[in-house]
N, CA, C and O atoms as a CHARMM CRD file, in Angstrom:
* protein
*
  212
    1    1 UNK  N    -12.39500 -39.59900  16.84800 PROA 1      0.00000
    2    1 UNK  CA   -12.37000 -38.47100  15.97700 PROA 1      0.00000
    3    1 UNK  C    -13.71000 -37.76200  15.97100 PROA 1      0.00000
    4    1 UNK  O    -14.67500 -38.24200  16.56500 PROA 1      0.00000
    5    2 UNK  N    -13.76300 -36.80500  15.40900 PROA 2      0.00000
    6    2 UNK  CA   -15.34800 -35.78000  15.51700 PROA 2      0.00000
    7    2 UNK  C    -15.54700 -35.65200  13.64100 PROA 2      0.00000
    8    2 UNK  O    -14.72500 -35.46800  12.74400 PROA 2      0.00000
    9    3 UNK  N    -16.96100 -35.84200  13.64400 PROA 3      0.00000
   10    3 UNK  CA   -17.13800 -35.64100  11.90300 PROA 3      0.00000
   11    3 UNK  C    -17.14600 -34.18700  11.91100 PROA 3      0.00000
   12    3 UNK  O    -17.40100 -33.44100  12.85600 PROA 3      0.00000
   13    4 UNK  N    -16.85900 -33.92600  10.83200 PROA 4      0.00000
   14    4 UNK  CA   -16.55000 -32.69100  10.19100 PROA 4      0.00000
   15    4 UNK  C    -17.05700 -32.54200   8.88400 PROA 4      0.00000
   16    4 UNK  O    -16.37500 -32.96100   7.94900 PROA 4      0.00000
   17    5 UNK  N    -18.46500 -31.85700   8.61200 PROA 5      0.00000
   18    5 UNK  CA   -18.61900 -31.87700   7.23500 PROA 5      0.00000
   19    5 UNK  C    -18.30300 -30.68200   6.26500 PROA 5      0.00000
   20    5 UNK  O    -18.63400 -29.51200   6.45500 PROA 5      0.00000
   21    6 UNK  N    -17.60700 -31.17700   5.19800 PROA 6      0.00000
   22    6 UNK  CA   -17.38600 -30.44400   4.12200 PROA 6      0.00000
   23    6 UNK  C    -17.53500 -29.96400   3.01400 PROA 6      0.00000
   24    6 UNK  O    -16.71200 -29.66500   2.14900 PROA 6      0.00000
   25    7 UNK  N    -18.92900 -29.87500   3.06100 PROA 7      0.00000
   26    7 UNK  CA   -19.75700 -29.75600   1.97100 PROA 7      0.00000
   27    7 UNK  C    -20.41100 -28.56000   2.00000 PROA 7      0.00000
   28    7 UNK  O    -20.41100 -27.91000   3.04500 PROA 7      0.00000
   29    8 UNK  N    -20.79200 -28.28900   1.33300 PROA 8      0.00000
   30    8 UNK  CA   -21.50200 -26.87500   1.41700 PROA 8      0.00000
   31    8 UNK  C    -22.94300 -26.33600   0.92200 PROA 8      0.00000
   32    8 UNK  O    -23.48500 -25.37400   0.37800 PROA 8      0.00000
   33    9 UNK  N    -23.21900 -27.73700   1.53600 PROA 9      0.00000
   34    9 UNK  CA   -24.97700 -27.54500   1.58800 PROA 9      0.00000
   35    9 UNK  C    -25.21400 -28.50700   2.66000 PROA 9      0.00000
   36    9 UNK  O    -24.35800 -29.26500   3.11600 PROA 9      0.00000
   37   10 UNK  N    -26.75300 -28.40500   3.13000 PROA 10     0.00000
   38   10 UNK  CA   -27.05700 -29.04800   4.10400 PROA 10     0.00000
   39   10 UNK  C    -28.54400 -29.61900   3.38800 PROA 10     0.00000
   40   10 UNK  O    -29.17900 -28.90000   2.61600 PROA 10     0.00000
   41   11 UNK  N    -28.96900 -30.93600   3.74300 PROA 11     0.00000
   42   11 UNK  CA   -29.97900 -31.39000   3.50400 PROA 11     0.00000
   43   11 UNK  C    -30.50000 -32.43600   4.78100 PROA 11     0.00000
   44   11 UNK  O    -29.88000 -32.89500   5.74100 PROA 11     0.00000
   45   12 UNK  N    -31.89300 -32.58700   4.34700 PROA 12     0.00000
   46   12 UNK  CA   -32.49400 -33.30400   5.33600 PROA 12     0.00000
   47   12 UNK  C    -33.41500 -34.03600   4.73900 PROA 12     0.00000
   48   12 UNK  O    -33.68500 -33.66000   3.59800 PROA 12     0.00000
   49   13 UNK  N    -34.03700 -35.03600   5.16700 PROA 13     0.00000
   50   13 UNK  CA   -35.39500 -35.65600   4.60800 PROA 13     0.00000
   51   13 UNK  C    -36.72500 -35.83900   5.06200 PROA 13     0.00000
   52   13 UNK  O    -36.72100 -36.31200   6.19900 PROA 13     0.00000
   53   14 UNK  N    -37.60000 -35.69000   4.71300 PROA 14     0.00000
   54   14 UNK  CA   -38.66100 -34.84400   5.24100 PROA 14     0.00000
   55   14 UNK  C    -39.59600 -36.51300   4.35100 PROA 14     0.00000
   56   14 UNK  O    -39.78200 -36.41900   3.13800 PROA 14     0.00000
   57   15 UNK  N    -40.01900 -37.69700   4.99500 PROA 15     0.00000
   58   15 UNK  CA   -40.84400 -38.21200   4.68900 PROA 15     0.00000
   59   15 UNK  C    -40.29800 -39.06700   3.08900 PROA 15     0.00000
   60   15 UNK  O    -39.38000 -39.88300   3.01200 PROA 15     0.00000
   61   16 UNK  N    -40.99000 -38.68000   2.18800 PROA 16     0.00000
   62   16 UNK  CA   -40.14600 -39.03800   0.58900 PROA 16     0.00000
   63   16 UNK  C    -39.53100 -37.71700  -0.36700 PROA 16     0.00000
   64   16 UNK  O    -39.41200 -37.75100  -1.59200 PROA 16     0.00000
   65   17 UNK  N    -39.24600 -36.77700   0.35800 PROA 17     0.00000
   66   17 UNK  CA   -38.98800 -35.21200  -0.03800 PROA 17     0.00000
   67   17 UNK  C    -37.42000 -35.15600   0.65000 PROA 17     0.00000
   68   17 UNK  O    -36.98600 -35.30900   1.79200 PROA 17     0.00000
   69   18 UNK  N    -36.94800 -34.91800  -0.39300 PROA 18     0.00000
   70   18 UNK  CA   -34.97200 -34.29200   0.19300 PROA 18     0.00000
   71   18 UNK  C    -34.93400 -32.86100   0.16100 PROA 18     0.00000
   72   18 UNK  O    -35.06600 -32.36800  -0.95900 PROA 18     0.00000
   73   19 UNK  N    -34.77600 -32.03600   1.17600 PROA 19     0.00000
   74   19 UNK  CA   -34.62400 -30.57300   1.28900 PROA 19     0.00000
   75   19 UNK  C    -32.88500 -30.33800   1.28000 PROA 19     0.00000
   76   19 UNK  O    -32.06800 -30.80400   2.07400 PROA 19     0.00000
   77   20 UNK  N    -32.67200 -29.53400   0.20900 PROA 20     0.00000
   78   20 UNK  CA   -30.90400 -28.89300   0.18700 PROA 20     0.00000
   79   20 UNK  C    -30.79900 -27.91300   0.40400 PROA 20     0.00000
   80   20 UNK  O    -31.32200 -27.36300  -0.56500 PROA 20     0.00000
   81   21 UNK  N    -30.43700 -27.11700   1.09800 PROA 21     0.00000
   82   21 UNK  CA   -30.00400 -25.76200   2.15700 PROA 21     0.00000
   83   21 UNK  C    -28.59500 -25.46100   1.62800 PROA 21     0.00000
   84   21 UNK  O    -27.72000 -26.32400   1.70100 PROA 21     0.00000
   85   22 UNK  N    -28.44300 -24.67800   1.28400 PROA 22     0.00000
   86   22 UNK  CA   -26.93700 -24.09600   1.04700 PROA 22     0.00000
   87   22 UNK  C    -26.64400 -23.76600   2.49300 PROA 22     0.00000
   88   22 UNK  O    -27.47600 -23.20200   3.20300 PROA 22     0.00000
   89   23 UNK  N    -25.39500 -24.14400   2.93200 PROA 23     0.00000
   90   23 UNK  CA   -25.05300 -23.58600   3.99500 PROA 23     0.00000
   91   23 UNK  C    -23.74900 -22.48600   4.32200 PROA 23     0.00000
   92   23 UNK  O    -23.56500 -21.87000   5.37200 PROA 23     0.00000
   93   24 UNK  N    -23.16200 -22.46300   3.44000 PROA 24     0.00000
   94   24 UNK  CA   -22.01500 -20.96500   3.41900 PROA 24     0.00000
   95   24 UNK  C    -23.10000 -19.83400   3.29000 PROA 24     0.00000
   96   24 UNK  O    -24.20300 -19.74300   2.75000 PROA 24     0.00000
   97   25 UNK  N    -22.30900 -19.03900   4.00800 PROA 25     0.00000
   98   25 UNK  CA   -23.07000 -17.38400   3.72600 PROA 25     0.00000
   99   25 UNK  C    -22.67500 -16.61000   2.12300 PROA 25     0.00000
  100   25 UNK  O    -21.57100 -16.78700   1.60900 PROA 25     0.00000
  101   26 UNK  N    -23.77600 -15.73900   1.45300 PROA 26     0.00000
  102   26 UNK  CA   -23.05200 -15.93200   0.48000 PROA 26     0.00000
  103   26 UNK  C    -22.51200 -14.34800   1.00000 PROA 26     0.00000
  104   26 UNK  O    -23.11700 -13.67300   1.83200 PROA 26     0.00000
  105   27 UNK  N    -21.13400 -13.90000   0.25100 PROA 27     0.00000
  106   27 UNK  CA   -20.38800 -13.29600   0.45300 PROA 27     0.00000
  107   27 UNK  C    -20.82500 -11.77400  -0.08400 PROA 27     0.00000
  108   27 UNK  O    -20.87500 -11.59100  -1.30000 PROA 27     0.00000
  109   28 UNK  N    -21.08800 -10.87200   0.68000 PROA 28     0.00000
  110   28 UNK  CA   -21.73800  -9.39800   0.11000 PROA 28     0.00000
  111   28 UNK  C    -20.57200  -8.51200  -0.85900 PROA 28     0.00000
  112   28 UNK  O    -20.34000  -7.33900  -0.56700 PROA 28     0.00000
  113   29 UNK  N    -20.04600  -9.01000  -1.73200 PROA 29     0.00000
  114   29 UNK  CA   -19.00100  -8.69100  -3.08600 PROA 29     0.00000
  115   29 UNK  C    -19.37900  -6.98500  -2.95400 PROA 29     0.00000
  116   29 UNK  O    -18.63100  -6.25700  -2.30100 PROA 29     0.00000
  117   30 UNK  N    -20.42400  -6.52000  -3.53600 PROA 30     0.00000
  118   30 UNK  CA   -20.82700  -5.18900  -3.72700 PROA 30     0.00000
  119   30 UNK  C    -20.44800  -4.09300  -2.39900 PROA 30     0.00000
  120   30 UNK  O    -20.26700  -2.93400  -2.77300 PROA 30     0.00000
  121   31 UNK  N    -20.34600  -4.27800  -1.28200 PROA 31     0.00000
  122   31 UNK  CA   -20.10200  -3.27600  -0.04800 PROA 31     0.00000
  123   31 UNK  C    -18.40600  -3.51500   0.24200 PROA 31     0.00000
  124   31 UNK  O    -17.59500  -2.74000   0.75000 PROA 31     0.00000
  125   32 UNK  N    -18.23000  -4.83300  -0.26200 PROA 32     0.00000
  126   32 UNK  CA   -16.46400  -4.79300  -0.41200 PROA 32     0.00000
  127   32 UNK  C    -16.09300  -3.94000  -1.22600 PROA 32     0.00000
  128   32 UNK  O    -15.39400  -3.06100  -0.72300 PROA 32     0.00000
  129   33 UNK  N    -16.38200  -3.80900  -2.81300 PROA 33     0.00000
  130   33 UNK  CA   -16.07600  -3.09800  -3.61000 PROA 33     0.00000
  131   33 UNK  C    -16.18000  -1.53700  -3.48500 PROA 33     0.00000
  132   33 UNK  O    -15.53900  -0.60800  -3.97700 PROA 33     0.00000
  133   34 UNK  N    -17.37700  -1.63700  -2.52200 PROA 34     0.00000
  134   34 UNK  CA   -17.66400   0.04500  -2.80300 PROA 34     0.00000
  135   34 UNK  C    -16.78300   0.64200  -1.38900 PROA 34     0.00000
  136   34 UNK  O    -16.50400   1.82500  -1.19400 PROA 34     0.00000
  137   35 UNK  N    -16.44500  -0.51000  -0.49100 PROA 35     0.00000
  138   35 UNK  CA   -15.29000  -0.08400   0.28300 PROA 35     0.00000
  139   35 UNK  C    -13.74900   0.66800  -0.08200 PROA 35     0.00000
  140   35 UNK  O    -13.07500   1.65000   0.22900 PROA 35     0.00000
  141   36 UNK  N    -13.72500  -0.49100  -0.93100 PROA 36     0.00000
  142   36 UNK  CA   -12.42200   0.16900  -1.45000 PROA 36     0.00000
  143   36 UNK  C    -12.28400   0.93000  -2.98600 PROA 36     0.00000
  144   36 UNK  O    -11.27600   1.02500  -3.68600 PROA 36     0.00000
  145   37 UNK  N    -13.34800   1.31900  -3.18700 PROA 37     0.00000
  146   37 UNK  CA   -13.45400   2.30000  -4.02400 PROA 37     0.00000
  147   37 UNK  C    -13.35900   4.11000  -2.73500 PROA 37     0.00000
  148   37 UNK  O    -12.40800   4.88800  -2.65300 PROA 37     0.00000
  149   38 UNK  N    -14.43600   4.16500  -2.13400 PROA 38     0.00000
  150   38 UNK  CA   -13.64100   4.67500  -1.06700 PROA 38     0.00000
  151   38 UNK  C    -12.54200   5.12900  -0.43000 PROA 38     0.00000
  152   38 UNK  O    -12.18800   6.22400   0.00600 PROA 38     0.00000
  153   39 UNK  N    -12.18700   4.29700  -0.46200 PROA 39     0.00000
  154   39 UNK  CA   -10.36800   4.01700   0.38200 PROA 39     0.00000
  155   39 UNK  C     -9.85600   5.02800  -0.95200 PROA 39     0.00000
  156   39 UNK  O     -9.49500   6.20100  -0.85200 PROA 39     0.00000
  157   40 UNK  N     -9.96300   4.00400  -2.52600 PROA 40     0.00000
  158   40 UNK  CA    -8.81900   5.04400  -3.30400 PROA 40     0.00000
  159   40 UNK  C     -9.62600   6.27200  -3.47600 PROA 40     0.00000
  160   40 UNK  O     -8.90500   6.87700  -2.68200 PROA 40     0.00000
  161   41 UNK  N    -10.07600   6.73700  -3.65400 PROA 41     0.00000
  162   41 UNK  CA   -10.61600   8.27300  -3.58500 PROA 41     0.00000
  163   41 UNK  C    -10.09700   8.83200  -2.88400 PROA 41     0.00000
  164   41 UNK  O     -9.26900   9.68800  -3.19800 PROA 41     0.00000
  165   42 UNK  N    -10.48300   8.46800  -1.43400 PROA 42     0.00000
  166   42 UNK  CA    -9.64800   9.42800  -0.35500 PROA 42     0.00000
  167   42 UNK  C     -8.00000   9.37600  -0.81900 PROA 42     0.00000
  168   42 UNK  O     -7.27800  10.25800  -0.35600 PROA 42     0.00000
  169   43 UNK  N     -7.53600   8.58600  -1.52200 PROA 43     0.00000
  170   43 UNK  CA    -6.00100   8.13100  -1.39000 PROA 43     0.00000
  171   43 UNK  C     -5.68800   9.58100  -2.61600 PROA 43     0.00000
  172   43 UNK  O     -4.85100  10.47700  -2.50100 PROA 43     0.00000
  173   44 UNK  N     -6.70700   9.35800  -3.74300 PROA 44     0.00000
  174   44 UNK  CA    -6.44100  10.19200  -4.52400 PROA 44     0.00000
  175   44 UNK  C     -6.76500  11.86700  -4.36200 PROA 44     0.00000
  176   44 UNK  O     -6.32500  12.87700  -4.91100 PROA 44     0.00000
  177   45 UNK  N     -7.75900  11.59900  -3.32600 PROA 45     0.00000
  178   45 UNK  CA    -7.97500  13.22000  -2.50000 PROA 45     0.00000
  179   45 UNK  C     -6.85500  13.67500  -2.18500 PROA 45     0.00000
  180   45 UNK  O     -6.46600  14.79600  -2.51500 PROA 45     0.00000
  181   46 UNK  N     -6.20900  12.86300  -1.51300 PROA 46     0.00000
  182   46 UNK  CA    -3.94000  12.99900  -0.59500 PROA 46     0.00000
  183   46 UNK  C     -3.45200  13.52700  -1.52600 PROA 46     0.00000
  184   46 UNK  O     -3.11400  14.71000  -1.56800 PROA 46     0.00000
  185   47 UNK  N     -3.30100  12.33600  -2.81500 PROA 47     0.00000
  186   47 UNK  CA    -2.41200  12.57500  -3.66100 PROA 47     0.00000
  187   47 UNK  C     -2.77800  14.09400  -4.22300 PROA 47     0.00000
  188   47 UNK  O     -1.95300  15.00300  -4.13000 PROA 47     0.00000
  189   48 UNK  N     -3.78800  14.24300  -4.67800 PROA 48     0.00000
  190   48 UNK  CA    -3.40600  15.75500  -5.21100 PROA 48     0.00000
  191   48 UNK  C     -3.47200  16.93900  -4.21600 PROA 48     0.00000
  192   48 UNK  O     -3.86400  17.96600  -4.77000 PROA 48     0.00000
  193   49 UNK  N     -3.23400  17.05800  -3.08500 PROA 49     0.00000
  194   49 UNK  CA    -2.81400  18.18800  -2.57100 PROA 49     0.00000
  195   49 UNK  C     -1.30400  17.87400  -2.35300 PROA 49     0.00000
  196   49 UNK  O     -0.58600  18.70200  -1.79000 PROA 49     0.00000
  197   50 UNK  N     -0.83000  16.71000  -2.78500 PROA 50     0.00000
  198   50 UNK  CA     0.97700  16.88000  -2.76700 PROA 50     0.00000
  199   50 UNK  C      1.48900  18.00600  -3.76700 PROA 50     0.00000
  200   50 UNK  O      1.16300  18.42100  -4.87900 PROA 50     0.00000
  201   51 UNK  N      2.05200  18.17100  -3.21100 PROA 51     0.00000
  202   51 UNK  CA     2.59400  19.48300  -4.62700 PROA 51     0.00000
  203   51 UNK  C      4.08800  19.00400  -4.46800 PROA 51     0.00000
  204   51 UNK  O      4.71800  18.78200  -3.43400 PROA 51     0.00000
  205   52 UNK  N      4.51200  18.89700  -5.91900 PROA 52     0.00000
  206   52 UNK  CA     6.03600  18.47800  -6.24400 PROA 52     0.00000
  207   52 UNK  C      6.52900  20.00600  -6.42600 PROA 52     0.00000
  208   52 UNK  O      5.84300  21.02900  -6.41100 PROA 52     0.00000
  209   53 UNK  N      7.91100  19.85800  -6.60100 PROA 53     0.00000
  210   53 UNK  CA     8.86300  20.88400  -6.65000 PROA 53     0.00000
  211   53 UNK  C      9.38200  20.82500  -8.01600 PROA 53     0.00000
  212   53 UNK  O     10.25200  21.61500  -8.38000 PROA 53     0.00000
């Protein structure tokens, strides 16, 4: 089998010193959001040049 770790930090030991490393990326929340803030604007730009009958 192959190890696989599942944790989500990384550490090492350095002498009598433990170093902990986060290792996930952290996730850029703010450029998602302002993505799809975006998106509906333009959606709502569409919507009002529909003209109903």
């Amino acid at each position: 089998g192959k190890v696989i770790s599942s944790a989500d930090f990384d550490f090492y030991i350095d002498e009598d010193i433990i170093h902990v490393v986060e290792s996930k990326l952290t996730k850029n929340h703010g450029d998602y959001f302002l993505r799809q803030i975006l998106k509906f604007e333009e959606m709502i730009t569409q919507l009002d040049k529909v003209q109903f009958d």
